[in-house]
ROBAVO-900806 format. One record per residue (C-alpha): residue in one letter; x negated, y negated, z negated. Coordinates in steps of 0.5 Angstrom, whole numbers, padded with zeros to 4 digits, always signed. Each point is the difference from the previous one (the first is absolute). Example, Ala and Ser with C-alpha at 12.3 -4.5 7.8 and 13.67 -1.06 7.14 Angstrom:
! residues 2
A-0025+0009-0016 S-0002-0007+0002 
This chain:
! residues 339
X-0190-0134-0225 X+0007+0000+0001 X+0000-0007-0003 X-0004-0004+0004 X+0004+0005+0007 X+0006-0004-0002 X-0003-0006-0002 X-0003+0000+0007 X+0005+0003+0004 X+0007-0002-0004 X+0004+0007-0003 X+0000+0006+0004 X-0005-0003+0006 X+0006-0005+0002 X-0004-0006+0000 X-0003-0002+0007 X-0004-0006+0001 X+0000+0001+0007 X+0008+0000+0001 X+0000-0007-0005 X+0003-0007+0005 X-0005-0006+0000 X+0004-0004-0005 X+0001+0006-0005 X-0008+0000+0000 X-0002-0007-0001 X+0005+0001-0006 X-0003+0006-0004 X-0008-0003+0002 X+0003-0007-0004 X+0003+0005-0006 X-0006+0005+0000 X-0006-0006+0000 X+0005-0003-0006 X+0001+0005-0004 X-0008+0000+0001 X-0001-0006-0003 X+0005+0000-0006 X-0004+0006-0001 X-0006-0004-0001 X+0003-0005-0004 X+0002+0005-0005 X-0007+0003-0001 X-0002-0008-0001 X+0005-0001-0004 X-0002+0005-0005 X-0007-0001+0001 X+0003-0008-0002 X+0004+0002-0007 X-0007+0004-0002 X-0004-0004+0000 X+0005-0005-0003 X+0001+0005-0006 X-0009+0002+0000 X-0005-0003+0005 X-0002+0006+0006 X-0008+0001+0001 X+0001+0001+0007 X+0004-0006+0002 X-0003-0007-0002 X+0004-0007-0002 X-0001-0002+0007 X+0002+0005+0003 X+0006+0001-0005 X+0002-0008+0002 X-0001+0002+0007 X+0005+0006-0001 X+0005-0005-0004 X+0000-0005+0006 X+0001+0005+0006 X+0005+0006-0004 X+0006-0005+0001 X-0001-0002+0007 X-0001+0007+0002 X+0006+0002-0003 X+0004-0005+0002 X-0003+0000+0008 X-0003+0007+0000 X+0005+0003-0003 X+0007-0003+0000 X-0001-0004+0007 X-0002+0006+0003 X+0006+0005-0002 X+0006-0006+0000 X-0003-0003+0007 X+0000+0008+0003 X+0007+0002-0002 X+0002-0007+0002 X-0002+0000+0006 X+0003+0006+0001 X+0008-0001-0004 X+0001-0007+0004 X+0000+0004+0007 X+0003+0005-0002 X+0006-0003-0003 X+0000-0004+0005 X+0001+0005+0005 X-0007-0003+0005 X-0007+0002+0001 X-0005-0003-0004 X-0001-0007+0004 X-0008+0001+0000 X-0003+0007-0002 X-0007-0002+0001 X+0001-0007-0005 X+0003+0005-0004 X-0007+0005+0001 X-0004-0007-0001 X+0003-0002-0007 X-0001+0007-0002 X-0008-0001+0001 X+0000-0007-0002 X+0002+0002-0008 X-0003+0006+0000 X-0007-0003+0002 X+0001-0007-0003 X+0002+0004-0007 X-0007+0004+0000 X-0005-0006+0003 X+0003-0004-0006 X+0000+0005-0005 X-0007+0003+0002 X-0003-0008+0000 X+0003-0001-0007 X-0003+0007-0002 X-0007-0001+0004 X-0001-0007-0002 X+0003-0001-0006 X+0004-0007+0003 X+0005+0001-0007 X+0004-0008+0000 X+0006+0005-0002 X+0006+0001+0004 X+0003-0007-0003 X-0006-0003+0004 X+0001-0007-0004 X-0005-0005+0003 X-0005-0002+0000 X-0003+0009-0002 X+0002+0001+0007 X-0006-0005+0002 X-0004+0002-0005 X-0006+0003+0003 X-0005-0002-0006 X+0005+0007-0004 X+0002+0004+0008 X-0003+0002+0006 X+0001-0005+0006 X+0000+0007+0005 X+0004+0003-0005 X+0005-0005-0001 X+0000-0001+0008 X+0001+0006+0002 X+0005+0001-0006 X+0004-0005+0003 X+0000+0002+0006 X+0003+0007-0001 X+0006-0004-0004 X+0000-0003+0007 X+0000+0005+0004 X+0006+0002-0005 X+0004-0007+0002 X-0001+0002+0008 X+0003+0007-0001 X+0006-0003-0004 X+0001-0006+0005 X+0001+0006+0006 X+0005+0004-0005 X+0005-0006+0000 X-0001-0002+0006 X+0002+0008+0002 X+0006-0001-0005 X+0003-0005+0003 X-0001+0001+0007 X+0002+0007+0000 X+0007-0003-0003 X+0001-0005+0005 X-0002+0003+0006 X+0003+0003+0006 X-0002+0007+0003 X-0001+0002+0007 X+0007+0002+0002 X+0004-0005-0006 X+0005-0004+0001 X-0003-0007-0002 X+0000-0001-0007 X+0001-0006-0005 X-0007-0002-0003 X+0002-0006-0004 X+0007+0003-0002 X-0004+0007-0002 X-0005-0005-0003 X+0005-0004-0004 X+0004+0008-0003 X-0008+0002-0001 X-0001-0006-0005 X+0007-0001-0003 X+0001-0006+0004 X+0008+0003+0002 X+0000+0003-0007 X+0000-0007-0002 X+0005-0004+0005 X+0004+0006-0002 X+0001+0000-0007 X+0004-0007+0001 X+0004+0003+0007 X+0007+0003-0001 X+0001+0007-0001 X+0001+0001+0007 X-0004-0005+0003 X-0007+0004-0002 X-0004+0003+0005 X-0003+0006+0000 X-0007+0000-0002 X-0005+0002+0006 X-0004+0003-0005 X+0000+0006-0006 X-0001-0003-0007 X-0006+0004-0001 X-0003-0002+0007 X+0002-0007-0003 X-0005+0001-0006 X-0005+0002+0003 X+0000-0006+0005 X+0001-0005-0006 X-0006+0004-0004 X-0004-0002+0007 X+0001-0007-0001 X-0003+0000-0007 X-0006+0005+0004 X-0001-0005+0005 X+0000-0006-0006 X-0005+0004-0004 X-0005+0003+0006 X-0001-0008+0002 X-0001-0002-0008 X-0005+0006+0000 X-0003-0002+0006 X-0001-0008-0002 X-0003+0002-0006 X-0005+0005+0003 X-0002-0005+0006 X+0000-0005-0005 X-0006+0003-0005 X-0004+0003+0007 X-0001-0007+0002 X-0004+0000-0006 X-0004+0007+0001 X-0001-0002+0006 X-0003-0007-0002 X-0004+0004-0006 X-0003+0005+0006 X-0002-0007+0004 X-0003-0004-0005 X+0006-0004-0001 X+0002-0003-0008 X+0007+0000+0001 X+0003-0004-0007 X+0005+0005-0003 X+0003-0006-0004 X+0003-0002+0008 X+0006+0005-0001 X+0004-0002-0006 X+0000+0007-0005 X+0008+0000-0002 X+0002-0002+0007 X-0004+0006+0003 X+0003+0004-0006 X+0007-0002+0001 X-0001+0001+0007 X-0003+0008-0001 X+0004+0002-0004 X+0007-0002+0004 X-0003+0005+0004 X+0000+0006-0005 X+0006-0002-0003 X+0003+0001+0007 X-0002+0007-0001 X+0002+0001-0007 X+0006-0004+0000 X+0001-0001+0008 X+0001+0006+0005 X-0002+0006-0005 X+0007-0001-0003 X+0004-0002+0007 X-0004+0006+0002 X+0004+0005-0005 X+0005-0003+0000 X+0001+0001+0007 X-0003+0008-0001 X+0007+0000-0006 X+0004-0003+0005 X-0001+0006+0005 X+0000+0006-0004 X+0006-0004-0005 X+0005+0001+0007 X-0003+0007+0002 X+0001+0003-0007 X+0007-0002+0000 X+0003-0002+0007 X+0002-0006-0002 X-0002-0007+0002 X-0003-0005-0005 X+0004-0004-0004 X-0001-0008+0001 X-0003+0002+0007 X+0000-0007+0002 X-0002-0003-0006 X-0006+0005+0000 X-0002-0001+0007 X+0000-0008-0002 X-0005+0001-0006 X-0004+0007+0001 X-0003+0001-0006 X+0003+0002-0006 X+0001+0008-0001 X+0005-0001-0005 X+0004-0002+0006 X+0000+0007+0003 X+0006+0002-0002 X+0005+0004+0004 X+0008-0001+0000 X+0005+0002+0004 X-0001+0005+0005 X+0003-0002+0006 X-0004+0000+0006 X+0000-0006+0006 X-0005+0000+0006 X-0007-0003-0002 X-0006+0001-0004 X+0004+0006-0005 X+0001+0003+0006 X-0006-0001+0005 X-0003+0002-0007 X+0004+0007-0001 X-0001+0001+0008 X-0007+0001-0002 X-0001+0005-0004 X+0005+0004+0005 
């Protein structure tokens, strides 16, 4: 029992729930309700290499394909989406020493994941909808092989997920370009440009001592260039899902939509842009950005090749640190952080 007392109330009773702020709230929800999930994809991915190994009389060949086509999407959404979104949407006000601009969008983006994920997982799971998570064409649109109520709530859920996704990025930008009551006007187009790497760029090809300062901390960078590819992805993802609810809906309205209208190679170029974004994309910005941090609080030292690394966030294997002296800026906004 002494277990579950601290489990539920942190080492010797110091956990308080009532004594946490709004933010730091909203944060844990996303990382609880992502742990959850992952939990759940490890479960299914141990029933998954079981049945691969010998066959399981408790789960059918339908509802091991249906696995098969959710296990990733709710790791990916459910689970890594929730845990990356809730830290970020803490890190970035808190290195840039401002409120979060919108709380109650942040609440939102928490609701929209945490339920989009289990609609479409509990779809998949119900109805067996099970065209895998590559959704090559023209399987979505099979419904002579899946559930058209299935497949449209399946689709919903991940749109659902989308709409939650959007929020998140227009929380982050927002909240690195706005000006809190009591501020002095802040420069929203030249923050935009340090958060992106745009300064980083121009100053790669000034002298010395004509760079400017950036705006932004380079880990504030990453996460905001990572955005971009979240953006990218959320509106290939949404395209693709209104895309194939148009031919549920023409299915459930007695309409013969022809699956032959979509070209199959164009529709899978176009997916899979948009999981390459998360696979190649903002996952490698988004830990390059987490290294970029920790790299100068280890040490106390700021980046090497700061302005090359503001101008193309990215690369891990640039996260090296070099000469310790200090200058006004991202090291040290970072550093006054963690005082």
């Amino acid at each position: 029992m002494s277990y579950i007392n601290t489990l539920m109330n942190g080492e010797q009773g110091l956990f308080k729930h009532t004594s946490l702020t709004p933010m730091q709230k909203i944060t844990l929800r996303f990382v609880v309700v992502g742990l959850l999930y992952y939990g759940l994809v490890v479960i299914e991915g141990m029933i998954m290499r079981m049945y691969a190994v010998s066959p399981i009389d408790a789960v059918t060949t339908n509802q091991y394909f249906a696995i098969l086509t959710a296990h990733p999407l709710v790791g990916i959404f459910g689970s890594t989406y929730s845990i990356v979104f809730g830290a970020f949407l803490f890190l970035v006000p808190f290195l840039m020493k401002k409120p979060l601009w919108s709380i109650k969008m942040a609440s939102w983006t928490f609701w929209c994941i945490a339920i989009g994920t289990f609609i479409f997982w509990a779809a998949g799971f119900v109805s067996h909808y099970a065209p895998l998570y590559t959704l090559y064409w023209p399987l979505p649109a099979d419904f002579t092989q899946f559930s058209v109520v299935g497949g449209t709530f399946f689709i919903l859920g991940i749109a659902i997920v989308m709409v939650g996704t959007v929020l998140f990025v227009v929380n982050i930008f927002k909240t690195i370009v706005y000006t809190p009551d009591g501020w002095e006007k802040q420069p929203a187009a030249a923050l935009i440009g340090s958060a992106i790497g745009y300064s980083g760029l121009k100053n790669l090809f000034r002298k010395k001592e004509d760079r400017k300062e950036h705006l932004v901390s380079l880990p504030v960078a990453a996460i905001a260039r990572g955005t971009v590819d979240v953006a990218l992805n959320a509106a290939i993802i949404l395209f693709t899902g209104v895309l194939i609810l148009v031919y549920m809906v023409g299915s459930l309205l007695g309409f013969d939509l022809k699956e032959t209208a979509v070209d199959a190679l164009l529709y899978k170029n176009w997916f899979w842009w948009g999981l390459d974004l998360i696979a190649d994309g903002l996952v490698l910005i988004f830990v390059a950005g987490t290294w970029y941090l920790l790299a100068t609080l280890i040490t106390g030292k700021k980046l090497f090749m700061e302005n090359y690394l503001a101008s193309r966030i990215g690369c891990i294997l640039d996260s090296l640190v070099a000469s310790p002296d200090e200058r006004p800026g991202s090291t040290r906004l970072v550093k006054s952080c963690f005082r």
